[in-house]
N, C-alpha and C positions, 0 to 999 in steps of 0.2 A: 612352213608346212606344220601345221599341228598335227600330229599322229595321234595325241588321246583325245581331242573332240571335246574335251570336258566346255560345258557349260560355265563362262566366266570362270575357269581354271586360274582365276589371281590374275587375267586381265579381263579389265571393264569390258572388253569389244569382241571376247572369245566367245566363240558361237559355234556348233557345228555349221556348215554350209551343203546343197547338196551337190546331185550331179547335173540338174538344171542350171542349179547358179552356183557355182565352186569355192567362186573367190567374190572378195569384195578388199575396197583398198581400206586400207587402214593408217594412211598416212601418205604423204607423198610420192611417189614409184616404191610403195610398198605396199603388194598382194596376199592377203591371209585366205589360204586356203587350207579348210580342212573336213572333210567330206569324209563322215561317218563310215566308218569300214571300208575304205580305199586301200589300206595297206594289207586287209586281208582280201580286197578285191583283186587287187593290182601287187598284192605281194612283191614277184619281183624286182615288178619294177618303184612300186615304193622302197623296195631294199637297198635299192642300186643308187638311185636317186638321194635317198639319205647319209647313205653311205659317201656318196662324192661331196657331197655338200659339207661334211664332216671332215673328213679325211685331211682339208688342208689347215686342219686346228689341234690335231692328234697331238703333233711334239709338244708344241705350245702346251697345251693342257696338262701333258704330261711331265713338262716340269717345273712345276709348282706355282704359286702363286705372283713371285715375282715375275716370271715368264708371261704370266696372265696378264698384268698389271702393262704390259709394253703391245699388246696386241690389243686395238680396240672393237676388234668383233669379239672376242673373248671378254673383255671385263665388262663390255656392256651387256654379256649376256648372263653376266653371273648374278642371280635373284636373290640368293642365298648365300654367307659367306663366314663361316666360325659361330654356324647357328643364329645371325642375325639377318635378319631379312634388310634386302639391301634397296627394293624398289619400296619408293612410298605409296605406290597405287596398290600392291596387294596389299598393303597396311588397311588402307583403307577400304577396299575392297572387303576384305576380313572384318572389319570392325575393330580393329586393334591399334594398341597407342605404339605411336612412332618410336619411345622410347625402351633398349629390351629389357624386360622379356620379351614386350609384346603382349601386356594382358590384354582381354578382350574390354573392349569401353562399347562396343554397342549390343 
């Protein structure tokens, strides 16, 4: 569930969606939906919903990096990590060279 809608937000396939068509797959049994002001539609239950979906990564996350590094929904989800971008699609997506800083090359 994307909650900011950002237009290619640092992925190539991020799109708002709306409430006609919500989702679309973006990979094998995996649904991307993210439908422009649903969470202040649906508030609650966007809250609720986020909230469980989160909750089972809490400790994990919370201690530290090595903790991360042993849970593979966490470390696949970390983009970013001691200020070095860690996915090479926003790299590219950005216009920026793989190596950091990251200056811009396009």
């Amino acid at each position: 569930m994307d909650v900011s809608c950002d237009v290619a937000m640092g992925f190539e396939w991020a799109r708002p969606t709306t409430f006609d068509r919500p989702m679309f797959a973006v990979g094998h049994g995996i649904d991307y939906y993210a439908v422009d002001h649903s969470p202040s539609y649906l508030w609650n239950s966007a809250t609720w919903e986020i909230s469980e979906a989160i909750l089972p990564f809490l400790r994990t996350v919370a201690r530290g990096p090595a903790a991360w590094a042993t849970d593979l929904t966490v470390s696949r989800a970390i983009e970013i990590r001691d200020g070095v971008i860690q996915n090479p699609s926003i790299l590219g997506f950005q216009g920026r060279d793989p190596a950091y800083p990251h200056a811009r090359i396009a």
